[in-house]
Structures are given as C-alpha cells and as structure tokens.
C-alpha positions as CSV (number, residue, x, y, z in Angstrom):
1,X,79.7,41.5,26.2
2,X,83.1,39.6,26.1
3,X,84.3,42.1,24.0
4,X,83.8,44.8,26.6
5,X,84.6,42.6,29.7
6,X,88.2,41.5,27.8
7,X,89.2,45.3,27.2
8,X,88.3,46.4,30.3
9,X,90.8,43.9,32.1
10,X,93.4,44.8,29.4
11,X,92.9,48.0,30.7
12,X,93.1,47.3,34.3
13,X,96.3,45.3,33.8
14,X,97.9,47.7,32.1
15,X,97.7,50.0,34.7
16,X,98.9,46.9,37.5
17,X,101.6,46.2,35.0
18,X,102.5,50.2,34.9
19,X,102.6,50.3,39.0
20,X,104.3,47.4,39.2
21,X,107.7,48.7,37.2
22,X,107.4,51.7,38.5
23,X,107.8,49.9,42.1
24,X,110.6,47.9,40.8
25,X,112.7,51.3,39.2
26,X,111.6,52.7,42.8
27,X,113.0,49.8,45.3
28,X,116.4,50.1,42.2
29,X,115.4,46.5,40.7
30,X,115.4,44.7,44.7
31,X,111.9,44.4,44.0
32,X,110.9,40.9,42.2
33,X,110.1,41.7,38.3
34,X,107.3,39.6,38.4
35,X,105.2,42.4,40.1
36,X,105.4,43.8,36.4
37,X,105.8,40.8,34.3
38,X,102.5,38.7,35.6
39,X,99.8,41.4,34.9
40,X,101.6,42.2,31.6
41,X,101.3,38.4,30.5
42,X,97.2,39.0,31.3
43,X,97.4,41.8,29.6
44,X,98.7,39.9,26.4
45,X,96.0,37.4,27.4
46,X,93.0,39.9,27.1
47,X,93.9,41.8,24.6
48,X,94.2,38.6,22.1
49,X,90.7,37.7,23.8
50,X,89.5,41.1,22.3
51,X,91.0,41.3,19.3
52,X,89.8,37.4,18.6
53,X,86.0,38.9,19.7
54,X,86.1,41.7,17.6
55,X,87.4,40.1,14.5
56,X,84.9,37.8,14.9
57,X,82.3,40.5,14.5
58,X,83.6,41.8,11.4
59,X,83.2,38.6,9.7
C-alpha cells in the first residue's frame, strides 16, 4: 500500500517539477526556481520511500 501511494506521488511530482521549469525557461529564468526545485526535492523524497518499500519486500 505504501509502496503504491510513494510511486504515485513520485509520479505526480515529477510532472509539478516538469511544469514548473518549463514555466521558469518560459518567463526566461524571472520566474523563482523554486517552482521546479521544491517538488523535485519530494520527488527525491518518494522515490527513496519506494525504493526502501520495495527492497524491503525482496528480503
């Protein structure tokens, strides 16, 4: 179940991350980078949630 919920936000936050430096390159860097940087830090967050979950599983 935490497996599932952890990739899924990965997921999500990978697409917010995506939109979020695409806004910056768009506004030519006025934009703040932390509308790319902060859901890319979940990201990072989640996915090490996952990968602790499904190693877990193996063992």
């Amino acid at each position: 179940m935490i497996k599932r919920v952890a990739l899924t936000l990965s997921v999500v936050f990978i697409i917010l991350t995506l939109t979020g430096a695409i806004y910056v390159l768009t506004n030519g860097g006025k934009a703040n980078a932390g509308y790319a940087c902060i859901p890319m830090v979940f990201t990072l967050i989640s996915l090490s949630v996952y990968r602790k979950y499904k190693q877990s599983e193996k063992s």
